[in-house]
C-alpha positions as CSV (number, residue, x, y, z in Angstrom):
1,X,-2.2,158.7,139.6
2,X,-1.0,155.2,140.7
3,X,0.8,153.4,137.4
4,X,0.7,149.8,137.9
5,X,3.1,147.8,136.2
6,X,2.8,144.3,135.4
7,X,4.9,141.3,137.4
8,X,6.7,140.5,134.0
9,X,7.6,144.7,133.4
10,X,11.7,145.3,132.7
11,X,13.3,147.8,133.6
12,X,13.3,149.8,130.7
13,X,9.5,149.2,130.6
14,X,9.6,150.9,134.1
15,X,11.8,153.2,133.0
16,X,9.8,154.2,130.1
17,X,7.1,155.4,132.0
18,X,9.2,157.2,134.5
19,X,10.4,159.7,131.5
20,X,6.8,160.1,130.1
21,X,5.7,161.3,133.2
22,X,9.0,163.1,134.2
23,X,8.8,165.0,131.0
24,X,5.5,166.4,131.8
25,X,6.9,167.7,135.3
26,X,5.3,164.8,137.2
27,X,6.6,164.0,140.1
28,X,7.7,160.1,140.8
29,X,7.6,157.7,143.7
30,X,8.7,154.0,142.8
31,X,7.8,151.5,144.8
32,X,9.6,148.2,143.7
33,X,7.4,144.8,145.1
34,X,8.5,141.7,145.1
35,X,6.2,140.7,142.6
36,X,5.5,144.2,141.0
37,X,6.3,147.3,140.6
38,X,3.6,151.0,141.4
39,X,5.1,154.4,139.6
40,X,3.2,157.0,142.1
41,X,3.2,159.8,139.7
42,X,2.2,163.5,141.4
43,X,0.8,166.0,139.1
44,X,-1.5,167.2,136.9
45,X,-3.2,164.8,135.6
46,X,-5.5,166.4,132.7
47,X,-1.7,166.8,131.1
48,X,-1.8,163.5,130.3
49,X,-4.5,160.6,128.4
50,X,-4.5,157.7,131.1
51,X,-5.5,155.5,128.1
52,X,-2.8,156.8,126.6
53,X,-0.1,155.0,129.6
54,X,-2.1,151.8,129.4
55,X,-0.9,151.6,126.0
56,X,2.6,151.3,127.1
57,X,4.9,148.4,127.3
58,X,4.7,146.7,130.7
59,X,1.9,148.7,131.8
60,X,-0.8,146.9,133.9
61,X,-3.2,149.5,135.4
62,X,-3.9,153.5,135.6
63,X,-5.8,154.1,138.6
64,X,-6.8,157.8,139.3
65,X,-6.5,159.0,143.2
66,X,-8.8,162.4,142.4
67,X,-11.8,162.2,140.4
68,X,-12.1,163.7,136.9
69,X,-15.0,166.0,138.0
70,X,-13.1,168.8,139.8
71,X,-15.8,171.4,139.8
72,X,-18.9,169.2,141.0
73,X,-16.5,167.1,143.4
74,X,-16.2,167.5,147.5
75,X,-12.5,168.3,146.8
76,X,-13.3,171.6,145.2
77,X,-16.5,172.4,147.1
78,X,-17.0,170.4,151.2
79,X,-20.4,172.3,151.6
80,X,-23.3,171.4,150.0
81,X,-24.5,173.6,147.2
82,X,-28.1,175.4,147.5
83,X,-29.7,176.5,144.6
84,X,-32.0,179.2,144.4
85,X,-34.6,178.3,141.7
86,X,-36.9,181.2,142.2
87,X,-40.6,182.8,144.2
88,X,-38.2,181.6,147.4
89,X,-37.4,177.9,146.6
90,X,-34.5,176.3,147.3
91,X,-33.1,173.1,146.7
92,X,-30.0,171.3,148.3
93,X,-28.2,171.6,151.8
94,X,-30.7,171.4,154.2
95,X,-33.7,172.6,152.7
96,X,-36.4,170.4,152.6
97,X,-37.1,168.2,149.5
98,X,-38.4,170.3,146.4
99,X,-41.6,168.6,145.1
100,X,-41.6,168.6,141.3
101,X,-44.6,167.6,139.7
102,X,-47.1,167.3,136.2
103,X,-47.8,166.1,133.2
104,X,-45.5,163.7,130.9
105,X,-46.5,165.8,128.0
106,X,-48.0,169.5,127.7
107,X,-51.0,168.4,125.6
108,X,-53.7,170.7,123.4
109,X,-56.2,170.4,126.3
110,X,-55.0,173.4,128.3
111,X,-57.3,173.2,130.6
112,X,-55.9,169.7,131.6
113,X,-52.7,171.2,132.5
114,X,-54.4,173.8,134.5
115,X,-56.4,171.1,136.2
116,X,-53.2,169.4,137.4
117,X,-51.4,172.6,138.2
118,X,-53.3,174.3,140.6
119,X,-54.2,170.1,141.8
120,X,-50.4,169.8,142.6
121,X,-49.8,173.4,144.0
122,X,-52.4,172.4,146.4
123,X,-50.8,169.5,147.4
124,X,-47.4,171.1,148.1
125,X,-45.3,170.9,144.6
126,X,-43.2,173.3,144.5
127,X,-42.3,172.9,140.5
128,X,-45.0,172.0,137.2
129,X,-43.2,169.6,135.4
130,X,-43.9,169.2,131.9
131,X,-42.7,168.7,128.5
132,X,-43.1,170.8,125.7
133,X,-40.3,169.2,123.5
134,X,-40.8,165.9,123.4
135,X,-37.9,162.9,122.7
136,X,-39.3,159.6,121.5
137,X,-38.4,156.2,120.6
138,X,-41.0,156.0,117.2
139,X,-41.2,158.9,115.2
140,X,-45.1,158.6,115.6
141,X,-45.7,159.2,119.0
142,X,-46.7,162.6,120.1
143,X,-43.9,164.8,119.7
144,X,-44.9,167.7,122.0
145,X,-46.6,171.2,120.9
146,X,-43.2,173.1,121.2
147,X,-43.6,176.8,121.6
148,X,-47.1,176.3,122.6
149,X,-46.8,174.0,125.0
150,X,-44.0,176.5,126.4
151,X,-46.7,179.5,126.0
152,X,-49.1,177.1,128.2
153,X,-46.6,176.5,130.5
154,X,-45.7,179.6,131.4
155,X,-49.6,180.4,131.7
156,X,-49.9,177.9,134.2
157,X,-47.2,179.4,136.5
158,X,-48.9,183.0,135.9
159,X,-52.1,181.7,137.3
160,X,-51.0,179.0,140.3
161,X,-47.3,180.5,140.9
162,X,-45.4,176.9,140.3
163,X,-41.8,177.5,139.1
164,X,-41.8,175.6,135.7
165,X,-39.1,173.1,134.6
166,X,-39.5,171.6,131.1
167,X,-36.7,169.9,128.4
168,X,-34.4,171.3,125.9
169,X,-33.6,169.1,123.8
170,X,-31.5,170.8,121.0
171,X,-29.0,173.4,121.3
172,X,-30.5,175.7,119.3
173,X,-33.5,175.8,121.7
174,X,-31.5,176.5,124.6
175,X,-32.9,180.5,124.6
176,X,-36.0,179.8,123.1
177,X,-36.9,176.9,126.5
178,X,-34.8,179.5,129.0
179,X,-36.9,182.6,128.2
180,X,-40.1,180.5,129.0
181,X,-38.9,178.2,131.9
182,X,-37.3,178.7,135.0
183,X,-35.8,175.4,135.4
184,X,-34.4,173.7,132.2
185,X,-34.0,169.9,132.6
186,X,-31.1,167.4,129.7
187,X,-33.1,164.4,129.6
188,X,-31.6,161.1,130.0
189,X,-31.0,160.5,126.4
190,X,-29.3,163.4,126.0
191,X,-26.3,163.1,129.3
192,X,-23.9,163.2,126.8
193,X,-24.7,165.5,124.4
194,X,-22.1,167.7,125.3
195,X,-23.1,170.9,122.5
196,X,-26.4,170.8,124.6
197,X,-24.4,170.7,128.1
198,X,-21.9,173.2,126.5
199,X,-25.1,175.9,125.7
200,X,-26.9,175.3,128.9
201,X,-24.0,175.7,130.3
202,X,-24.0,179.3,129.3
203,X,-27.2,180.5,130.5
204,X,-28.1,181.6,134.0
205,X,-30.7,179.3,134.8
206,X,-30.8,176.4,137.1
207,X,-30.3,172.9,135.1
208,X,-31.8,169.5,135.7
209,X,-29.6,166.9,134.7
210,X,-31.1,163.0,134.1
211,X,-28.5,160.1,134.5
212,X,-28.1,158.2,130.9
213,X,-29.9,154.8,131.1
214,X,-26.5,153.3,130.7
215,X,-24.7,155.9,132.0
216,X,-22.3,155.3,135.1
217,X,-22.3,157.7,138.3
218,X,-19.1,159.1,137.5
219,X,-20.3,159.6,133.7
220,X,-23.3,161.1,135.6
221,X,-20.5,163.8,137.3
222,X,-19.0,164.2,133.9
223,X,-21.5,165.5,132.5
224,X,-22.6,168.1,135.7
225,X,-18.8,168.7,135.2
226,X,-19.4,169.7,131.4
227,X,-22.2,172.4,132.5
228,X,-19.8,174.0,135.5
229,X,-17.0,174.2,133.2
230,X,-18.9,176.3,130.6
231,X,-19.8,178.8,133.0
232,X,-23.5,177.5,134.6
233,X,-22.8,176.2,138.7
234,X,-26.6,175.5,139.4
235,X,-26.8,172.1,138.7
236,X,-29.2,169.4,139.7
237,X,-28.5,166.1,139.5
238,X,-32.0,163.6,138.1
239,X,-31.8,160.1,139.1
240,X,-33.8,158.2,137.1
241,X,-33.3,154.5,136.6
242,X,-30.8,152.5,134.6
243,X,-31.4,149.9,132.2
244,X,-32.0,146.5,134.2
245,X,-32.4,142.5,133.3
246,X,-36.0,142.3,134.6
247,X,-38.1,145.5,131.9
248,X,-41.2,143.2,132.6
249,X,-42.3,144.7,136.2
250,X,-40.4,147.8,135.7
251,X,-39.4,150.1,133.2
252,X,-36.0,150.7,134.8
253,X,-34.1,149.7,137.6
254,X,-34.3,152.9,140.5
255,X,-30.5,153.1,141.5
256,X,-31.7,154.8,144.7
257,X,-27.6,154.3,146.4
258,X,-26.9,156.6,143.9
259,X,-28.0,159.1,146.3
260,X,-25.7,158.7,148.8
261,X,-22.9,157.8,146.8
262,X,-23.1,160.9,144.3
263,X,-23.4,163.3,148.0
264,X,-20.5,161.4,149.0
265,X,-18.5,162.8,146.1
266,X,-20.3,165.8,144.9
267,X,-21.8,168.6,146.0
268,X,-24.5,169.4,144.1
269,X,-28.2,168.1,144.6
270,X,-29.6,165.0,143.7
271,X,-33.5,164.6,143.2
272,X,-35.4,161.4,142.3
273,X,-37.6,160.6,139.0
274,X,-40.0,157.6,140.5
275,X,-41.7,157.5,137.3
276,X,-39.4,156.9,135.0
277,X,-37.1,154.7,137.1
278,X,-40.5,152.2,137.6
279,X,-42.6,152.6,134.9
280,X,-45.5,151.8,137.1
281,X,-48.0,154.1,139.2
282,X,-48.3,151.4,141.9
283,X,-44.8,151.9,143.1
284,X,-44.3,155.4,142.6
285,X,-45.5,156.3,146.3
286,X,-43.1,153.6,148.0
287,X,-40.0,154.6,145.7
288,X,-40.9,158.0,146.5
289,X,-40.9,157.3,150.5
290,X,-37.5,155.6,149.7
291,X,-35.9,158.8,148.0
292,X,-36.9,160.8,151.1
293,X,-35.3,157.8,153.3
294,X,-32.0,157.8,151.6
295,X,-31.5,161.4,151.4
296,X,-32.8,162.8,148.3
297,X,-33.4,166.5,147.3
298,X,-36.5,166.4,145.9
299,X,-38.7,164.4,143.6
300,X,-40.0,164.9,140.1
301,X,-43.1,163.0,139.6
302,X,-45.1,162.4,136.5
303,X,-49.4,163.5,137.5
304,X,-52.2,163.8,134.9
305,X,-55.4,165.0,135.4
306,X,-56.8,161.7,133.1
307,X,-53.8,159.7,132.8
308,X,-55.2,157.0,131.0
309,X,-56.0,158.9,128.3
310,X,-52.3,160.6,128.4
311,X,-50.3,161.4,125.1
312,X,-47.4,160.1,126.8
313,X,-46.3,157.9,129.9
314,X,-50.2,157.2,131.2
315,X,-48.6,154.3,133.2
316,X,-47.0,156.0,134.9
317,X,-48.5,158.9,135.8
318,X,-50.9,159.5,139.0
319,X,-54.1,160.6,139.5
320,X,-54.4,164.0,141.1
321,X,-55.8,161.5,144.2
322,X,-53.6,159.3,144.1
323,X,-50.9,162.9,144.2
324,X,-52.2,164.5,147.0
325,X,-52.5,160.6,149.0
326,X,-49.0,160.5,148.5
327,X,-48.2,163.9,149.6
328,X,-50.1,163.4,152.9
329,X,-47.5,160.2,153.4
330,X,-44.4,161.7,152.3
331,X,-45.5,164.8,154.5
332,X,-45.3,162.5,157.6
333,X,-42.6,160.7,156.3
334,X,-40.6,164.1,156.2
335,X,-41.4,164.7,159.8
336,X,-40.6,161.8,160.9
337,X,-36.9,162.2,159.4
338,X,-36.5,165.4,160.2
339,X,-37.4,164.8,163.8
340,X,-34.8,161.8,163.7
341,X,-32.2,164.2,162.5
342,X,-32.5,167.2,164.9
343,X,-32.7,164.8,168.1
344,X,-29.2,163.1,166.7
């Protein structure tokens, strides 16, 4: 790490510092400006609480050289990681994008979930999305039909052969939601509930993780990192919009450079949530073209067969239509790039 000092630092300020670090076998290279000073300390840093150094007298800056996320970082792992989520699909490297795709909300009408499952199998999903466990804002809204809604889940991929991914949201439900799904997904609100990372951490099924609405990309990383370091490597990373000034045309606000920044640093796979980073069925399709564009994994999209009459996220769900229009587009799209690649 790279110890700033400020212009105004003594000697003994600078000196200070040296024996902190010293003490915890750090090694030291001082580099004396002629308006400040840099300690270059070499060592391990989860020895020490950067916060901990700003503290100190004199002291003007901590900046970190490695990242805090040594298991999901490029400095631990170069390649790319590829998970295998099951009936042959696999997601990251150089796979083509997984296609995630259903209902906001499992709902009492089973045969509505059927409808859109076998609709989005058709169209080439790969994955039926949908929640059995539901996290909301009022306490009045439709909360989701729990174990049932996992029972109909779990139908559903008996009778079209979709992989299912659906959220936990309690620790306690962690077994419970892995026995029925084959993909668990950490919503956004719950990033940093680190008992929930720490208990899917310890299961052997692949995890979708959602960025926080407020939640930085190396917070993001943090939390993949909180997963890998309880045991669980199969991680995939959920962009799905941050909170923005402008909630009036959109939701959220798509951070689609998160893409390329996360693979820039991290391994692990990064899909796209167009829904839930717009808010509005118009854009879904373009923000979807634009994930493909910049490199994403895969897409999780919100369909309904009747989503006006939804229990949950109508807005912002398609049609089955307007699904398998989009599919036709992306599936050009997709040749388009990957002819672009192979002939580079």
């Amino acid at each position: 790490m790279i110890i700033v000092m400020e212009p105004m630092a003594t000697e003994e300020d600078i000196q200070r510092v040296v024996r902190k670090m010293e003490s915890l076998d750090f090694k030291i290279i001082l580099n004396r400006g002629d308006v400040m000073t840099v300690v270059a300390a070499i060592g391990d840093k989860k020895l020490i609480d950067p916060s901990s150094l700003a503290s100190m007298e004199g002291v003007r800056e901590i900046k970190l050289i490695q990242e805090p996320f040594k298991l999901a970082s490029r400095e631990s792992q170069k390649a790319d990681t590829v998970i295998d989520l099951g009936f042959g699909v696999r997601i990251g490297g150089n796979n083509p994008p997984v296609i995630m795709a259903g209902p906001c909300s499992v709902e009492d009408n089973k045969d509505g979930l059927l409808k859109t499952a076998h609709a989005v199998k058709a169209a080439g999903a790969k994955v039926l999305r949908g929640g059995a466990f539901k996290p909301r804002t009022s306490p009045y809204d439709f909360q989701g039909l729990e174990e049932l809604g996992l029972k109909y889940l779990a139908e559903a991929r008996e009778k079209t052969g979709l992989l299912v991914a659906t959220e936990v949201m309690d620790s306690q439900d962690v077994d419970l939601v892995a026995d029925y799904a084959d993909i668990v997904q950490i919503g956004a609100r719950n990033m940093q509930n680190f008992k929930l990372l720490k208990a899917v951490g310890k299961i052997n099924k692949p995890v979708i993780l959602k960025r926080g609405a407020a939640a930085t990309v190396r917070e993001f990383l943090l939390a993949a990192e909180h997963i890998m370091h309880n045991g669980n490597s199969n991680v995939i990373l959920c962009e799905r919009g941050i909170m923005g000034v402008d909630t009036h045309f959109t939701r959220n606000t798509l951070d689609l450079l998160a893409v390329p920044v996360i693979k820039k640093y991290s391994h692990l796979p990064v899909i796209i949530d167009p829904s839930h980073g717009t808010g509005r069925r118009y854009l879904i399709a373009p923000a979807s073209k634009a994930a493909l564009v910049i490199g994403a994994n895969g897409l999780m999209i919100e369909v309904h067969h009747d989503p006006d009459n939804a229990y949950s996220d109508g807005a912002q769900s398609l049609t089955i239509e307007q699904f398998n229009t989009m599919m036709q587009e992306l599936k050009e799209l997709e040749n388009v790039i990957y002819k672009t690649q192979t002939t580079k």
